[in-house]
C-alpha angles and dihedrals in degrees: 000000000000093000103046092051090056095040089052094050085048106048086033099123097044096043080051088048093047098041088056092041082059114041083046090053116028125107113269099216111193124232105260130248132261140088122312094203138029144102128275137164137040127272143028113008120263113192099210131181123187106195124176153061137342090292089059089047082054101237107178100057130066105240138014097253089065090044128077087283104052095040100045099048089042090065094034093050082071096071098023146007103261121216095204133194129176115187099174132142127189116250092021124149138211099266097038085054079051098057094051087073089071090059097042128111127259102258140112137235140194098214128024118183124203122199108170136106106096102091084047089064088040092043090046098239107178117252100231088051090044103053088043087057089048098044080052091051101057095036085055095059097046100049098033112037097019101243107183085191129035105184113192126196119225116231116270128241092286085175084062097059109119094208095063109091107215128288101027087058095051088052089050093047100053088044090048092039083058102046092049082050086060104040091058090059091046085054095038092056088057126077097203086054135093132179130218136197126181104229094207136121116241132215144107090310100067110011122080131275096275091048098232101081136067114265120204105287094048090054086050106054078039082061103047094041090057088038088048088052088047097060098041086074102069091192094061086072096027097129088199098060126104117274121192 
């Protein structure tokens, strides 16, 4: 910690140069087409919600089918018909993601799927302010739209995005490294929470063409990683459970 701080105080003129180089030059990548909401699948009903960023929205692909969405109700419509919504916005932070709750709907579902955090370590978001959004946003859920399942996704390899020129990929690394440290312990310390982590190596090959966001392959190991911790809770496509 230590070490970062004084790095940071250090390499701060250059990490500033850099961070306005990029945000004046990097691709702008639009969010991709296809329906938000709908029903998919076979079997008994799972209410899922993807909230979140640009990478929930899916940008680095060109439809929805290849994004999260696509990818992850394809696997679960397998096993379930799956009653699907996606509420995402490119550039949105954590507490901004937190604010939408006031404007949703009444209605409840059985999974909800975050998938936020990075423009909080590249907007500089501080980490005490950031885990208590987090730790409001999953009790939320729970408590006001009866999510039996929050699953939140870690915060991916920032230090492995093409696009960030060292060393400003190495500070944002090692920040995003920390506050993905500390999420894990807020999950961990709820019952109706479970963490996931990609386990995939990033680079030209497999991220999109601006080299910040997931390309195809990478939403689709994200997908089976949250489908595969789906199906591990049995009650969560039990046809015969309660439903409010």
């Amino acid at each position: 910690m230590i070490l970062d701080l004084t790095a940071r105080a250090i390499l701060m003129p250059v990490l500033v140069a850099q961070a306005v180089y990029l945000r004046a030059r990097a691709l702008q990548l639009p969010e991709p087409p296809g329906p938000r909401r709908g029903q998919v699948g076979q079997g008994p009903t799972l209410r899922l919600l993807i909230i979140g960023d640009s990478s929930a929205a899916g940008v680095g692909v060109a439809t929805q089918d290849e994004a999260l969405l696509g990818q992850l109700t394809g696997r679960l419509g397998q096993v379930a018909t799956i009653d699907y919504t996606l509420i995402a916005r490119t550039g949105a932070k954590t507490g901004e993601v937190l604010g939408w709750l006031d404007d949703l709907p009444e209605r409840t579902y059985d999974v909800v799927v975050l998938a936020m955090g990075v423009n909080d370590v590249t907007k500089v978001v501080p980490l005490r302010r950031w885990l208590a959004q987090q730790a409001a946003l999953v009790d939320r859920f729970a408590s006001e739209f009866g999510a039996r399942r929050v699953i939140v996704s870690g915060l991916p390899p920032v230090h492995q995005f093409p696009l960030l020129p060292q060393p400003l990929r190495w500070v944002l690394g090692r920040q995003a490294k920390r506050f993905d440290r500390h999420l894990r312990v807020l999950v961990a310390a709820r019952d109706h929470c479970t963490a996931v982590h990609v386990d995939v190596a990033l680079g030209p090959h497999n991220m999109s063409e601006d080299g910040f966001h997931p390309g195809p392959v990478v939403y689709a190991a994200w997908a089976k990683t949250i489908c595969d911790s789906i199906i591990d809770d049995p009650a969560l496509l039990d046809p015969a459970r309660d439903r409010p």
